[in-house]
C-alpha positions in Angstrom: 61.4 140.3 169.6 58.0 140.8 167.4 55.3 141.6 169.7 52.0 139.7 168.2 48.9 140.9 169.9 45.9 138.2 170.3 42.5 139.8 170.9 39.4 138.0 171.7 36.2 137.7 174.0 33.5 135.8 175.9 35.2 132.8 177.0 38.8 133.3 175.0 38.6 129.8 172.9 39.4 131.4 170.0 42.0 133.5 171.0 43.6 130.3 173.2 43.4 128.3 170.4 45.5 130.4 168.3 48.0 131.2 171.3 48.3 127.5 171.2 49.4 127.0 167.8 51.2 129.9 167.5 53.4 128.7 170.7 54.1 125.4 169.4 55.1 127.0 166.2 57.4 129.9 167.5 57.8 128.9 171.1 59.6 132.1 172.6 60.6 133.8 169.6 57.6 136.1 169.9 55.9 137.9 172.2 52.2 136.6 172.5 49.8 139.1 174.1 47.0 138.2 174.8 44.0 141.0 175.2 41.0 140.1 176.3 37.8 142.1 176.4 36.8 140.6 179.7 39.1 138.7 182.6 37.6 135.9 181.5 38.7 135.5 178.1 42.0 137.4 179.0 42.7 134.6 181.7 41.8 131.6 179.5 44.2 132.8 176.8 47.4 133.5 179.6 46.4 129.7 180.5 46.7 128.9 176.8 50.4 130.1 176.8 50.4 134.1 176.4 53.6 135.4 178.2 51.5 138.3 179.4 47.6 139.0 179.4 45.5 142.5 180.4 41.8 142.6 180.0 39.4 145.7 179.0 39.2 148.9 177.1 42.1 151.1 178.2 44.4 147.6 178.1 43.3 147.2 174.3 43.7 150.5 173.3 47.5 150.9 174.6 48.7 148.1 173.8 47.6 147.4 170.8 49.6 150.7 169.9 52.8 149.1 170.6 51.7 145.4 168.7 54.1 144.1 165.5 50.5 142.5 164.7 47.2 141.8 166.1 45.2 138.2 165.6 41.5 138.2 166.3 38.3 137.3 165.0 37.1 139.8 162.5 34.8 141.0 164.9 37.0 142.9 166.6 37.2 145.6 164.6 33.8 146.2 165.0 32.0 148.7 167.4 29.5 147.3 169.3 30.3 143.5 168.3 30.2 139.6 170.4 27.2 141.3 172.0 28.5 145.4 173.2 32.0 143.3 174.0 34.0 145.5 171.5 33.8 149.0 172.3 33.3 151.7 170.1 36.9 152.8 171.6 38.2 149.2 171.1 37.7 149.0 167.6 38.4 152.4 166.8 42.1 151.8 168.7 42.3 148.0 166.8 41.5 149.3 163.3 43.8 152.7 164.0 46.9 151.6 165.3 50.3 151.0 162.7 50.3 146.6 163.1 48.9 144.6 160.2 46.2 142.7 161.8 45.1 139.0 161.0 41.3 138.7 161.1 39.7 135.3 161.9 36.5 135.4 159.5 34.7 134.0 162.6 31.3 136.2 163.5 28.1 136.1 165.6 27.1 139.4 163.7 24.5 139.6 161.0 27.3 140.3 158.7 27.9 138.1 155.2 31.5 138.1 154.5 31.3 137.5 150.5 34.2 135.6 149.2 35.5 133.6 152.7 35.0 130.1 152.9 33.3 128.6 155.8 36.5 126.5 157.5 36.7 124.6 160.4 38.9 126.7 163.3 41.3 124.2 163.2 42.0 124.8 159.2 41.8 128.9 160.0 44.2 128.7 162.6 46.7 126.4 160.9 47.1 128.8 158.0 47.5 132.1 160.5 50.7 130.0 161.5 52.1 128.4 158.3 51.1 131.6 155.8 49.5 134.6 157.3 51.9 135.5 160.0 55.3 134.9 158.0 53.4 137.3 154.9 53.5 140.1 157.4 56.2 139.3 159.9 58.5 137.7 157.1 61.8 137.4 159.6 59.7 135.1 162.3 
């Protein structure tokens, strides 16, 4: 069984939102992991439909070591982002490990992202589960 990894913060909407849809898309022919970078956001995405959930650093960094691919807003891979959230360490072990990873062009950063277009969530999320994840995890 694939292992998908779904990392968010704050308040976990996003990443619940995408547990959501990918559940009712794949039910419990994947794993769905959710990592969150508080207890919070961890416990909203396990509500959401995650089979398992772990919060903080030291959970991020080993499991996303063993992920088939990780799902997050593109924050994530950046040190310091969603206000100090994502840990230098964080990132470093998101960006680092083997799994393709599926970035949500979704930001509170200063950052410009040239070429995206501004979607709704609803739109971003729909093609992570009808394109995105079946381009890198073709046999799901």
């Amino acid at each position: 069984m694939k292992r998908v990894c779904i990392i968010d913060g704050h308040g976990g909407g996003i990443g619940a939102a995408v547990i959501k849809a990918l559940k009712e898309a794949h039910g419990e022919s994947i794993e769905l992991v959710a990592l969150g970078t508080n207890a919070i956001a961890a416990a909203q995405m396990l509500k959401a439909g995650a089979n398992r959930a772990a919060s903080g650093e030291n959970a991020i960094r080993r499991t996303t070591a063993t992920a088939d691919v990780i799902i997050g807003p593109i924050s994530i891979g950046w040190a310091n982002a969603m206000l100090g959230e994502i840990t230098p360490e964080m990132a470093e072990a998101i960006m680092s490990g083997p799994a393709p990873k599926i970035f949500l062009p979704l930001s509170q950063e200063p950052v410009v992202l040239v070429g995206v277009s501004a979607e709704p969530l609803p739109h971003l999320i729909q093609q992570l589960v009808n394109k995105k994840l079946r381009e890198v995890l073709p046999d799901v």
